[in-house]
Structure formats: structure tokens, C-alpha cells
Biopython code that builds the backbone (N, CA, C, O; Angstrom):
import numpy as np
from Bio.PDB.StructureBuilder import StructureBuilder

atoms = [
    (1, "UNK", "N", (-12.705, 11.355, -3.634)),
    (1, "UNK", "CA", (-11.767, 10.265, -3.701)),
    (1, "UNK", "C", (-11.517, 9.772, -2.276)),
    (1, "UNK", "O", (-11.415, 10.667, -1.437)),
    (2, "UNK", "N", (-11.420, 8.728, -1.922)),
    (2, "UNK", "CA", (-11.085, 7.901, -0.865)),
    (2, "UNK", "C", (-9.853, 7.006, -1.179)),
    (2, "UNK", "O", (-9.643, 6.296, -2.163)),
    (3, "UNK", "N", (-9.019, 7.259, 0.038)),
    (3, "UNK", "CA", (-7.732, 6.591, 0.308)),
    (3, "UNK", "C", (-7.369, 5.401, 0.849)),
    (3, "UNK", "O", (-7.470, 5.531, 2.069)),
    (4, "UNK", "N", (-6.991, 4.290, 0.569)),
    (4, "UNK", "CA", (-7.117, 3.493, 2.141)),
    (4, "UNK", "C", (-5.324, 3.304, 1.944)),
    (4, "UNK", "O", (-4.666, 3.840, 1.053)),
    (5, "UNK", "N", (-4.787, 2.403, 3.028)),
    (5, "UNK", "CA", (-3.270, 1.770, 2.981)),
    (5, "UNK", "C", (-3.351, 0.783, 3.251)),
    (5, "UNK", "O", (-4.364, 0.514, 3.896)),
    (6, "UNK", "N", (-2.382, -0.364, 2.952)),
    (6, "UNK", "CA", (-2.235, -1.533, 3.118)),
    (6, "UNK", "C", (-0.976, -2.073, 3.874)),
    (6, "UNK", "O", (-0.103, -1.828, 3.041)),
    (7, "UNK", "N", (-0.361, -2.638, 4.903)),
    (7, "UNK", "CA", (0.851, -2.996, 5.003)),
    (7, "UNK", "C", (0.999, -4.204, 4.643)),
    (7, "UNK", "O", (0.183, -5.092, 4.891)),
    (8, "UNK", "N", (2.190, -4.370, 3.945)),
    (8, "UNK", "CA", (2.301, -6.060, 3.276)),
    (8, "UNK", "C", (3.400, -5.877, 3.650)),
    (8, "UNK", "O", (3.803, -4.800, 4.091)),
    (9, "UNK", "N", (4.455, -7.501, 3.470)),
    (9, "UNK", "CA", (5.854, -7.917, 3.457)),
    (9, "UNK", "C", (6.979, -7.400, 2.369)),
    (9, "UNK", "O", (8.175, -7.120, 2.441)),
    (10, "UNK", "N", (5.552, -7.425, 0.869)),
    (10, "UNK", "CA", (6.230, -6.988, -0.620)),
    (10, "UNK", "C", (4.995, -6.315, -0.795)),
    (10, "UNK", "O", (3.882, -6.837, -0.721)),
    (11, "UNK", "N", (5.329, -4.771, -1.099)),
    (11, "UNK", "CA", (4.193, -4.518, -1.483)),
    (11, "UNK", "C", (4.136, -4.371, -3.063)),
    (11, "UNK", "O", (3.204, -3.843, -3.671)),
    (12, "UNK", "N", (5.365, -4.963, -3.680)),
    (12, "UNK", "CA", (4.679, -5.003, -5.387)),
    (12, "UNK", "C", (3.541, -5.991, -5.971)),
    (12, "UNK", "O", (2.801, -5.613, -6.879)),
    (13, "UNK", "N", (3.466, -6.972, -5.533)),
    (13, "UNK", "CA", (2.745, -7.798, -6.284)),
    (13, "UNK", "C", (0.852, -6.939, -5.176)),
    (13, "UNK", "O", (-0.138, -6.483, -5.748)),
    (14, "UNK", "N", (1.064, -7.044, -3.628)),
    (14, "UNK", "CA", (-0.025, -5.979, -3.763)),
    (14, "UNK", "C", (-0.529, -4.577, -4.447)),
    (14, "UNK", "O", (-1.675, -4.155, -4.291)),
    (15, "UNK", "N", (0.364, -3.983, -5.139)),
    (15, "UNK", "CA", (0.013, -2.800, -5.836)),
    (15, "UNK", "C", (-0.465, -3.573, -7.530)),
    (15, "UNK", "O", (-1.270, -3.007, -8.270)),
    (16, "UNK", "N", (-0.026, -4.449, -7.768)),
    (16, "UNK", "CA", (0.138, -5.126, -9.101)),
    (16, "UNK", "C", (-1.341, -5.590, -9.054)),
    (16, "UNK", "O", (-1.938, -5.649, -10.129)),
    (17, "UNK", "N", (-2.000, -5.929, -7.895)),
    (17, "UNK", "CA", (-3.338, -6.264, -7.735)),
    (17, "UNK", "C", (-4.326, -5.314, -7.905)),
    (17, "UNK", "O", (-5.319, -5.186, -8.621)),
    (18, "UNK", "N", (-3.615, -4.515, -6.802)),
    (18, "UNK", "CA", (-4.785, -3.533, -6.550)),
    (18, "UNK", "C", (-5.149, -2.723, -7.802)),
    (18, "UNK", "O", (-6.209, -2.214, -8.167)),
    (19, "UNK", "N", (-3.908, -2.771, -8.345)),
    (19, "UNK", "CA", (-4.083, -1.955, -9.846)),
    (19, "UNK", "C", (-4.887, -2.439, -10.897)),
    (19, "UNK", "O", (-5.107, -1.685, -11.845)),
    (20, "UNK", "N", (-5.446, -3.786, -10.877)),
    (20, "UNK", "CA", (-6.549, -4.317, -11.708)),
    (20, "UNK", "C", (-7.693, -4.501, -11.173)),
    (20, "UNK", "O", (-8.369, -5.476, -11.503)),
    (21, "UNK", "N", (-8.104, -3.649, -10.297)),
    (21, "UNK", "CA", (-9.282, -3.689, -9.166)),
    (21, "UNK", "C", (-9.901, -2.647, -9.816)),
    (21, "UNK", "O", (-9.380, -1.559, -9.573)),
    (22, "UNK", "N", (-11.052, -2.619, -10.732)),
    (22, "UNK", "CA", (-12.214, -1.793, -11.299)),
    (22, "UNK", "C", (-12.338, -0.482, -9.923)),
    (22, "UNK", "O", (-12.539, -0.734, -8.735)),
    (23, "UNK", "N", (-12.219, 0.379, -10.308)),
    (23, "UNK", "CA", (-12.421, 1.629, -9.229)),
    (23, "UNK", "C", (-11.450, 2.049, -8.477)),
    (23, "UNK", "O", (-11.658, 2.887, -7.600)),
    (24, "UNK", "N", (-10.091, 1.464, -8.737)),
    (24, "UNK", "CA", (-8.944, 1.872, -8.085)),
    (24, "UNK", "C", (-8.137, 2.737, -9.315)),
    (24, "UNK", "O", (-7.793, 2.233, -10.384)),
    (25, "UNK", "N", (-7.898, 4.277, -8.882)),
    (25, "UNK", "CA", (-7.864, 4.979, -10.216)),
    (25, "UNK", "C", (-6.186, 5.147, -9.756)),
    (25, "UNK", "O", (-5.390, 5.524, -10.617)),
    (26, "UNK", "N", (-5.789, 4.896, -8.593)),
    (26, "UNK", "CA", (-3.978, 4.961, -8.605)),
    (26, "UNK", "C", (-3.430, 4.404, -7.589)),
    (26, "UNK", "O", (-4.315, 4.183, -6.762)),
    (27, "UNK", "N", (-2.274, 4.011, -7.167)),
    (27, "UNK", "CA", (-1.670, 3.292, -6.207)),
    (27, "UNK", "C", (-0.275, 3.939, -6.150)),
    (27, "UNK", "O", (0.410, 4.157, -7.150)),
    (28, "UNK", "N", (0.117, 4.256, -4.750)),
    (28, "UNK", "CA", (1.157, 4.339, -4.518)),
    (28, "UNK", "C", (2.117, 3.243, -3.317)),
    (28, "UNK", "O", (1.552, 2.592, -2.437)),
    (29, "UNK", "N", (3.461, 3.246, -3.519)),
    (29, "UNK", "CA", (3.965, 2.610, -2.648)),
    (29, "UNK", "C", (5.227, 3.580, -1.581)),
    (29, "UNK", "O", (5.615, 4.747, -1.645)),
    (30, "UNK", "N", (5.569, 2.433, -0.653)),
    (30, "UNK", "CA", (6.654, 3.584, 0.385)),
    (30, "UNK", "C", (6.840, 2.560, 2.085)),
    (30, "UNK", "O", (6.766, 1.333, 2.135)),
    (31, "UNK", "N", (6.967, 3.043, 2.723)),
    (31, "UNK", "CA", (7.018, 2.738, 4.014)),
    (31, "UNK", "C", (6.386, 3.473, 5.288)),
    (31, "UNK", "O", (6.653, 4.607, 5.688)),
    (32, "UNK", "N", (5.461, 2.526, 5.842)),
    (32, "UNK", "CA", (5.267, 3.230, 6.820)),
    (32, "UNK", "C", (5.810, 2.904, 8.374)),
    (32, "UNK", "O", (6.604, 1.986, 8.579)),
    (33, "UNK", "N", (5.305, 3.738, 9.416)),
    (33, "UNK", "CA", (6.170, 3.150, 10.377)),
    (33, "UNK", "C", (7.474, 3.457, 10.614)),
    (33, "UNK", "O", (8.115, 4.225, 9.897)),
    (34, "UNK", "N", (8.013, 2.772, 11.806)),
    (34, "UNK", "CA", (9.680, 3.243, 11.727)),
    (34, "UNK", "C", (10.236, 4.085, 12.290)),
    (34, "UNK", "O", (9.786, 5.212, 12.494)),
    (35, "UNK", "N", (11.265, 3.680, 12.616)),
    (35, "UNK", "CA", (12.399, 4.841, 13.380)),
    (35, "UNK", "C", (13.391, 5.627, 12.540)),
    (35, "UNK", "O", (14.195, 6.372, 13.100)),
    (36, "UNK", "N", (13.372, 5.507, 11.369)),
    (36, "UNK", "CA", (14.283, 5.731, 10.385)),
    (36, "UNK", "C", (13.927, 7.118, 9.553)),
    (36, "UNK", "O", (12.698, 7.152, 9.621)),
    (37, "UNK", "N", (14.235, 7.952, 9.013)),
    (37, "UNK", "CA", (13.815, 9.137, 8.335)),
    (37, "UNK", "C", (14.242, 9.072, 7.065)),
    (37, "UNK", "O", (15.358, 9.418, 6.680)),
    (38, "UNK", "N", (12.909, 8.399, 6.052)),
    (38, "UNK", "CA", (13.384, 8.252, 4.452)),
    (38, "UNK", "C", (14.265, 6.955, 4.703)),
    (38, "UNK", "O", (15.435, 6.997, 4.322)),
    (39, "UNK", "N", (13.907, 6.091, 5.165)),
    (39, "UNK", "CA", (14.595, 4.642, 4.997)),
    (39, "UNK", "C", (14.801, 4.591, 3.578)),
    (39, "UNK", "O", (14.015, 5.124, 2.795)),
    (40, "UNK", "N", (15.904, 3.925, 3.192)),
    (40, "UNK", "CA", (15.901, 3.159, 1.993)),
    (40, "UNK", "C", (15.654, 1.418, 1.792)),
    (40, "UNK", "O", (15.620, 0.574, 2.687)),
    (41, "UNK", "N", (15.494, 1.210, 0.269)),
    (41, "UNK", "CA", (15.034, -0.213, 0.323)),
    (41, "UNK", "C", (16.061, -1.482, 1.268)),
    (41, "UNK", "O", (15.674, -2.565, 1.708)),
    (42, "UNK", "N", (17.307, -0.922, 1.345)),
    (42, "UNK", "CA", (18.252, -1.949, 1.627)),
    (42, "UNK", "C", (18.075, -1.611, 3.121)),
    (42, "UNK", "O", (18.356, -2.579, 3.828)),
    (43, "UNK", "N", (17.717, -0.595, 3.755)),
    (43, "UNK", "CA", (17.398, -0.029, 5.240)),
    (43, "UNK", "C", (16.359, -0.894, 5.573)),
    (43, "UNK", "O", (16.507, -1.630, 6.549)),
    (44, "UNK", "N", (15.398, -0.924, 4.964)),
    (44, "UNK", "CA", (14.001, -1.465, 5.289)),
    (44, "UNK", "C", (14.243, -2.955, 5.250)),
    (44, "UNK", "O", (13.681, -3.555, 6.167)),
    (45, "UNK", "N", (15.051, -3.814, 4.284)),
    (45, "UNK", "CA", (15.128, -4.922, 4.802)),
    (45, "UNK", "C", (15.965, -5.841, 5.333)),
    (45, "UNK", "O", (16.153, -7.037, 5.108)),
    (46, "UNK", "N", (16.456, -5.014, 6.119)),
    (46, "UNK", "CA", (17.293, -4.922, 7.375)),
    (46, "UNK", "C", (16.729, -5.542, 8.864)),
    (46, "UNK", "O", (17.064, -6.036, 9.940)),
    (47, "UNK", "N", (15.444, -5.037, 7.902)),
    (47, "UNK", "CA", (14.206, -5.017, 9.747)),
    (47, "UNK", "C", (14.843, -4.524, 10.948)),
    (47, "UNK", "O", (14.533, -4.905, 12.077)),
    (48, "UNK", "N", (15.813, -3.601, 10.664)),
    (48, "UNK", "CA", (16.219, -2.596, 11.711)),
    (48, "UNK", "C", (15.729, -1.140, 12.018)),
    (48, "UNK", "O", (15.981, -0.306, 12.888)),
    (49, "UNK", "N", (15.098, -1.191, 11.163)),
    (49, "UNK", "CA", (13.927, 0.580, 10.345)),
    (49, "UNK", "C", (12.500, -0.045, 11.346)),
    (49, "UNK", "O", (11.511, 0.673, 11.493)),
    (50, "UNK", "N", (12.545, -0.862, 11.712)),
    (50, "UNK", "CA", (10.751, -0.992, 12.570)),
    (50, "UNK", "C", (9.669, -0.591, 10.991)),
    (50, "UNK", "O", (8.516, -0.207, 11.192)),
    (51, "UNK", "N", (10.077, -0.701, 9.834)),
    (51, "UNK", "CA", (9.198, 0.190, 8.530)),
    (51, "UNK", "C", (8.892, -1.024, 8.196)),
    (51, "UNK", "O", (9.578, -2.041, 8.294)),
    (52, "UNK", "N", (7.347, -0.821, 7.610)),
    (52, "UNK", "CA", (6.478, -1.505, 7.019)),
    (52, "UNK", "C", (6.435, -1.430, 5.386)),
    (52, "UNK", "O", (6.442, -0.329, 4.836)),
    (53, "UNK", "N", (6.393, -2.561, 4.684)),
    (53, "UNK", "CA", (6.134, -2.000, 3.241)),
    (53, "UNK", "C", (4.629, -1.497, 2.978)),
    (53, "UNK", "O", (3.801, -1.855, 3.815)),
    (54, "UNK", "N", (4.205, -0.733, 1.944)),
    (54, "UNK", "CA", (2.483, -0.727, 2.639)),
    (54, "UNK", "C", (2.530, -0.141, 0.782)),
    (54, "UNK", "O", (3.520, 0.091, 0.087)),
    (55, "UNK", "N", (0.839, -0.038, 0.379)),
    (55, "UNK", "CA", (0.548, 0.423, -0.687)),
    (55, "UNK", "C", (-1.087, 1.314, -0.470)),
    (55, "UNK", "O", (-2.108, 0.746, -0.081)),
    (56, "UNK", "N", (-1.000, 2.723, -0.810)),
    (56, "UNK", "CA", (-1.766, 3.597, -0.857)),
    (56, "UNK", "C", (-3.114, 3.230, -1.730)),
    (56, "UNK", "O", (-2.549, 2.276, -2.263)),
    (57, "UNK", "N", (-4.065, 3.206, -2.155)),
    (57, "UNK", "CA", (-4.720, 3.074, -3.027)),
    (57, "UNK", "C", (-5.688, 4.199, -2.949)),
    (57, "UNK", "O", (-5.960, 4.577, -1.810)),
    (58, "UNK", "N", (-6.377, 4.933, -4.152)),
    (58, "UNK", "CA", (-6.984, 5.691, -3.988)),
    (58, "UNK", "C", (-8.102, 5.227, -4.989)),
    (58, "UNK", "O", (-7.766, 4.483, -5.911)),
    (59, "UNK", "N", (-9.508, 5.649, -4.855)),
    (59, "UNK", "CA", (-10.783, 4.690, -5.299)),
    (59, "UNK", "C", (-11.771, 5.897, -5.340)),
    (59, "UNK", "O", (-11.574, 6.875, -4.620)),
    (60, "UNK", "N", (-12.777, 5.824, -6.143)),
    (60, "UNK", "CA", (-13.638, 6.601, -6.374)),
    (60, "UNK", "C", (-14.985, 5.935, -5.674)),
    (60, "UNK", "O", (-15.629, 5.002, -6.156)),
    (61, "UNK", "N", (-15.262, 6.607, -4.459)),
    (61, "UNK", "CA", (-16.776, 5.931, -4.246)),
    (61, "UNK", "C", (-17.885, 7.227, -4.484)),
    (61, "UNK", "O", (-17.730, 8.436, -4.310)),
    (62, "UNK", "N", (-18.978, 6.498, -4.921)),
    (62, "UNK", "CA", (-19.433, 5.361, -4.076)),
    (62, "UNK", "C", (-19.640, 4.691, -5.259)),
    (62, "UNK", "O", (-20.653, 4.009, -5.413)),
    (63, "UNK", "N", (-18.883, 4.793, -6.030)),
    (63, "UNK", "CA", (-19.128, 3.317, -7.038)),
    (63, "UNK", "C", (-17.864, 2.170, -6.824)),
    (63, "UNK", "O", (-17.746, 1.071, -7.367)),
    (64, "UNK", "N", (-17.101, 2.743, -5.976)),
    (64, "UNK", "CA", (-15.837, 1.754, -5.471)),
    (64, "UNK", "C", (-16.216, 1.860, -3.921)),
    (64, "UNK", "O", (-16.655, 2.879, -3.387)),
    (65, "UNK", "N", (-15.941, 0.464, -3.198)),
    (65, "UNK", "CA", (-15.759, 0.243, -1.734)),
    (65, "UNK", "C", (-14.632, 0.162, -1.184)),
    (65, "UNK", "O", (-13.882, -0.419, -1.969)),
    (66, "UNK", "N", (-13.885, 0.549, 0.146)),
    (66, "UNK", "CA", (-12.433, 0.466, -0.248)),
    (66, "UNK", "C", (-12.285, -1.414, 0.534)),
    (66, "UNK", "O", (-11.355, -2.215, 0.633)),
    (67, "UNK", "N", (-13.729, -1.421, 0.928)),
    (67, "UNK", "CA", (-13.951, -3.142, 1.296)),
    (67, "UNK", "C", (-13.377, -3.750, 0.031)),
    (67, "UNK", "O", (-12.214, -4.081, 0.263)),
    (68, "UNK", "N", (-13.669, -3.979, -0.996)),
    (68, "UNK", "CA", (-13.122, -4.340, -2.182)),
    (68, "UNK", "C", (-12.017, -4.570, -2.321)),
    (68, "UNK", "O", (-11.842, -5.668, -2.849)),
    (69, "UNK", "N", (-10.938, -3.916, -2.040)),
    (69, "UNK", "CA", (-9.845, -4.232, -1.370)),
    (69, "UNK", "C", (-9.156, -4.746, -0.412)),
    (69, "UNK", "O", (-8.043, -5.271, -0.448)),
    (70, "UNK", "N", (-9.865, -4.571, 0.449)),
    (70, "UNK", "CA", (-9.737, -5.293, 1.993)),
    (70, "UNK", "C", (-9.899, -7.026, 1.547)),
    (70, "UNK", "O", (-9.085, -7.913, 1.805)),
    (71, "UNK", "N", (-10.919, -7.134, 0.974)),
    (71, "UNK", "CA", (-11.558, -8.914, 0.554)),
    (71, "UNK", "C", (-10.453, -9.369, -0.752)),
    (71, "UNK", "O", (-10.593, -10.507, -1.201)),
    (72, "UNK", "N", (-9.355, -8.465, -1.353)),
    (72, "UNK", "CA", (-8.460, -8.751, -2.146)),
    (72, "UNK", "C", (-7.153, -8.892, -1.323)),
    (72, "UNK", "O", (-6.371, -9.775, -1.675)),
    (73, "UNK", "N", (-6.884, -8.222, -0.414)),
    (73, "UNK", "CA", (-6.053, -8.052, 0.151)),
    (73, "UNK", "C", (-6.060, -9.602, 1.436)),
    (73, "UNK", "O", (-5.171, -9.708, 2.281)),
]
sb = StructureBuilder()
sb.init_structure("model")
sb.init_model(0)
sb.init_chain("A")
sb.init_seg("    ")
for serial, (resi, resn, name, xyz) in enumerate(atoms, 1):
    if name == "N":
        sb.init_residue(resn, " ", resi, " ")
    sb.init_atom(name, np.array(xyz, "f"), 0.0, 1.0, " ", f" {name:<3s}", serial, name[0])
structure = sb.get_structure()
């Protein structure tokens, strides 16, 4: 299994994608980045946390590319 991450602004509608992407078998979301320990959502958009929204994806190659995502993203 291969991992990649994504940082977006919202990362729901990117996980909402990635999740209909043939070879993407799960997605997680969270924050990366930051000065904050376990930010919360109302922390994070604050933009005082330095935290990124971002979404995990995990893909089975080599019949998935995690390029495939990258060109969705």
C-alpha cells in the first residue's frame, strides 16, 4: 500500500474526490503543520494554528499511481 497527503483549504470535498478515484482503497483527514497540539476545527480556522487542512489517501500500486491523484488534485 502506498500513502500520499494532500494539503487543501477544505479538505472535504478533496477526500469526497479522492474517494471515487478507482484504486484509492481509504482516505483520511486531520491537520498538518502547526504550532498547536491536536488543534481543533474552530483552532484551525483561526489561522492562528500555522495547520494545514490535508487528506491522507492510501492506493494500491502498481495498479494505482499516486500521480492519479496529483492530476485530480
Amino acid at each position: 500500500m502506498a500513502k500520499a497527503t494532500f494539503a487543501a483549504g477544505l479538505f472535504l470535498g478533496v477526500e469526497a474526490t479522492f474517494r471515487q478515484i478507482p484504486g484509492v482503497i481509504t482516505t483520511r483527514v486531520g491537520y498538518i503543520g502547526g504550532r498547536t497540539d491536536n488543534p481543533t476545527y474552530k483552532e484551525v480556522c483561526t489561522d492562528r494554528t500555522g495547520h494545514a487542512e490535508a487528506v491522507e489517501s492510501s492506493t494500491i500500486p502498481p495498479k494505482f499511481r499516486t500521480t492519479r491523484c496529483l492530476k485530480v488534485f
